[in-house]
C-alpha positions in Angstrom: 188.1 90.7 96.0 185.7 91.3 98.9 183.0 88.8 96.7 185.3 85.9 97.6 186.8 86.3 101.2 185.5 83.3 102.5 186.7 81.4 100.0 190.1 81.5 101.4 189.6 78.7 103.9 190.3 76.3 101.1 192.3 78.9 98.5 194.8 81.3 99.2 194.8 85.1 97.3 197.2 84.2 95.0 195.2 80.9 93.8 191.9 83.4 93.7 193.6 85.9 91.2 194.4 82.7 89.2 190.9 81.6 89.4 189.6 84.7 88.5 191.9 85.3 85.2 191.2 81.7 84.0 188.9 81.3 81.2 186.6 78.3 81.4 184.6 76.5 78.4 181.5 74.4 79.3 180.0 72.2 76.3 176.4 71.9 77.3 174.1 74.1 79.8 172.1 71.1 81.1 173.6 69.7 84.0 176.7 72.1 83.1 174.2 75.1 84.1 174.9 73.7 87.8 178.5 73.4 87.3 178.6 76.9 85.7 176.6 78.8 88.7 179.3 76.7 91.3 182.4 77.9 88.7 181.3 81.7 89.1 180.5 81.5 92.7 183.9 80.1 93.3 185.2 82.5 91.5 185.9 82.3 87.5 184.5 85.1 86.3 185.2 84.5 82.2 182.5 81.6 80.7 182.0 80.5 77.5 178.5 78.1 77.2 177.8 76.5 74.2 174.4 74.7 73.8 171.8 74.6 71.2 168.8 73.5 73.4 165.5 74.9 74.4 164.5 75.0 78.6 161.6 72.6 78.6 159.4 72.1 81.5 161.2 68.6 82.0 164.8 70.6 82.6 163.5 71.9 85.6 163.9 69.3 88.0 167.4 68.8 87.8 168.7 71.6 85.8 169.1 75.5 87.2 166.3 76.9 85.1 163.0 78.1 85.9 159.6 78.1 85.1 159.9 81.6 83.0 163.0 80.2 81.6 160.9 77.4 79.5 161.3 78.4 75.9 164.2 80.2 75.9 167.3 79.1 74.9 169.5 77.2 77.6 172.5 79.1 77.2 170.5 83.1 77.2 168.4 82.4 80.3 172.1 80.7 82.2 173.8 83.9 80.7 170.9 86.1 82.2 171.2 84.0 85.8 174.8 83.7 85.8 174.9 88.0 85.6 172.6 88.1 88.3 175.2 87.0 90.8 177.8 88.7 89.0 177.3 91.4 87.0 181.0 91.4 86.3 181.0 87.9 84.7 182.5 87.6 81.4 179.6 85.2 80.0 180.1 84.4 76.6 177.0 82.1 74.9 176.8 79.6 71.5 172.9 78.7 70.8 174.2 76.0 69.0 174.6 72.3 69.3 178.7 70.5 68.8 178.6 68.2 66.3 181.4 66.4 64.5 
């Protein structure tokens, strides 16, 4: 667990290898694209994204897409970042929208 050595200023081992086994559900890849990239860089390495929107040229400001994002769906160009960093990741995706 090399990837996270420097995390143990704030988390011991044993906390990091119950990080790392938890599995973590995030309902909506706007601002939760942020909160997914901070998740995997912490440490969880099992997502599952759910989100039925498009990247838009308006996301960009604020969200963690970029300009050849625009058009695709939220949750595929997260999945596509969030495997950049970690080709490991367990990154599960739902192109859909939650609805009652």
């Amino acid at each position: 667990m090399k990837r996270y050595e420097r995390n143990r200023i704030y988390l011991s081992e044993d906390n990091q290898k119950k990080i790392k086994s938890y599995r973590v559900l995030l309902a909506g890849a706007s601002i939760g694209s942020n909160i997914a990239e901070i998740l995997l860089r912490i440490g969880f390495e099992s997502l599952t994204i759910v989100d039925g929107d498009i990247v838009e040229d308006s996301n960009l400001n604020r969200q963690n897409y970029s300009y050849s994002d625009i058009g695709l769906p939220k949750v595929e160009a997260l999945k596509d970042r969030l495997l950049s960093i970690n080709a490991n990741a367990q990154i599960k995706v739902l192109h859909t929208f939650i609805e009652k």
